[in-house]
Every structure is written in C-alpha cells, then in structure tokens.
N, C-alpha and C positions, 0 to 999 in steps of 0.2 A: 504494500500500500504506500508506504515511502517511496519508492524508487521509484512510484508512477508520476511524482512531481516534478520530475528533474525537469524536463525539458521546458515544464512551464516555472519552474526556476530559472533556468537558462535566459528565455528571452525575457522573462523581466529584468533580470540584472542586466540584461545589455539593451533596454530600449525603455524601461522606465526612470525617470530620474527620484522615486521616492525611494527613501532609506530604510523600509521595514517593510516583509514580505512576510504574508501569513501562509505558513503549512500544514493542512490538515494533519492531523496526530503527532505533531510534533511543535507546533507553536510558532514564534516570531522572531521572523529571524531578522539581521542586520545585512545588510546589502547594498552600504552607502561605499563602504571602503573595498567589495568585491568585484568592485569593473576593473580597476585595473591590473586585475589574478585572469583576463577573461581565459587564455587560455586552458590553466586548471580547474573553472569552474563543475567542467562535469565530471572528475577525478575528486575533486573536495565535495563535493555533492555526494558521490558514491562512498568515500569512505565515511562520510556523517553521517547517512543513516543508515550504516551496515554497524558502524560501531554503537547508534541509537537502539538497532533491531539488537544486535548482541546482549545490550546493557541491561535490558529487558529483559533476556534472558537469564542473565549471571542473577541479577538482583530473586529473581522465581526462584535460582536454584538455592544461593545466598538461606531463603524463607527454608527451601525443603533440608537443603542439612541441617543448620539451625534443631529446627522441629526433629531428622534424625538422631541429632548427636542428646537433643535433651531426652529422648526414648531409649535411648544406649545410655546415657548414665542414671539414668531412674531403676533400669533393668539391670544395671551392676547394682546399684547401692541395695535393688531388694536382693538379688541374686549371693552377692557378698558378703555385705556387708550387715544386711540384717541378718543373715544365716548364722553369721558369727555372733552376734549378740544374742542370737534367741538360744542356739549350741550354748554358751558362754552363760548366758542365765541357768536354764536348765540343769546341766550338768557341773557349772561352776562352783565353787565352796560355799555358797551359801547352802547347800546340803541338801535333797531330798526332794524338790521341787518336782522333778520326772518322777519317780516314787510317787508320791501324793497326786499327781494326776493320773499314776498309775492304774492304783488304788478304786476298788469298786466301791459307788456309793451305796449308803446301809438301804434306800429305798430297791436299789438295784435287785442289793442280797435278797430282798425279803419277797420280790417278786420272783427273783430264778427260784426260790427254794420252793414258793407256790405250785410253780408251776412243772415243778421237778414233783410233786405232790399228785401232782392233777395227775401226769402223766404214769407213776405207779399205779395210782386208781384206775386211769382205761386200761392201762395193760392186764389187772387184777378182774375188772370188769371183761372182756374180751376174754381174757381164761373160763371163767364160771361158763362165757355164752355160750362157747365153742363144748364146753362139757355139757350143759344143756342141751346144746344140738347134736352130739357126738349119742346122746342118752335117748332122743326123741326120734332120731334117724337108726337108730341099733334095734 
C-alpha cells in the first residue's frame, strides 16, 4: 500500500512548489528540501517505506517475544522455583508436615470401617442365601 504512492510522490516533488505532502498510512511528509535529491527520489522513497513496512513489523514481533519470554519465566518460576519451596516446606526440618497430610482423617476412618462392616454383612448375607437356595433347589 506504501509503495503505491511513489510515483504520485515523485511528481509532486518535482512540479509542486508546497513543502508538505500527505501519504496515506504513513503521514506528512516534508518535501521543501527534496527537489534538489531529484534524482534519488525514487531510491529514498523505496527504502522509507520498506524500512516503515519492516518497522511495523519488528515493533508486532518486539509485542510477541515480550509476551513469550514473560510465559517462559512465569513457567520457570512455577516449574522451579516453587517446586523447590513446596519440596523444601514439606520435607524440610520443620518436621512432619508430609506425614500429617499423610495421615487419614478420623471422619475418613470411621466411614472405611462402616463400610468395611457393610460389606462382611453382604458377604455373610449372600452365604445364608446361597445355603437357602442350595436347600430349596436339593
């Protein structure tokens, strides 16, 4: 889109006498002091907005490393650095901590022993049936 203005750059600088030329997506340029460059006009022309089109570029990418490299040290500091600290609490001298989360709560106990309960009773139940029906079927 840039590089489609050159030529109406061109002959303004060499047949208008005003000193500011507007460029779509690029803005206002100065063109008082460029008639007498006339021959490199379209050489300076091409490398300004190849180097505008680039800049545009660098700055987009500038944003996306940025944005990579803060996801790469968020992703050490949990990966590392908190690993080390939660290791380091845990298992550290202050003593027992892994233990203690080990550790089954008393409501836990009292529900596995329930049901450790239940489950002699089907099994004791399922015996009687099966003799029941071993007696009814005989």
């Amino acid at each position: 889109m840039l590089m489609s203005h050159r030529q109406a750059f061109i002959d303004h600088v060499q047949k208008n006498e005003s000193s500011k030329m507007k460029i779509e997506g690029f803005g206002e340029v100065e063109i008082g002091n460029l008639r007498e460059y006339q021959p490199l006009l379209s050489s300076a022309f091409d490398l300004r907005m190849r180097m505008t089109a680039y800049w545009k570029i660098v700055l987009r990418r500038l944003v996306d490393c940025m944005a990579l490299h803060l996801q790469l040290s968020v992703r050490n500091l949990v990966d590392k650095e908190l690993e080390k600290e939660t290791i380091t609490e845990l298992m550290g001298t202050n003593g027992g901590k892994l233990e203690m989360m080990l550790k089954e709560a008393p409501s836990v106990a009292a529900k596995r022993s329930r049901l450790k309960a239940s489950i002699e009773l089907l099994r004791e139940a399922r015996d009687v049936l099966s003799n029941i029906m071993d007696k009814v079927y005989a």
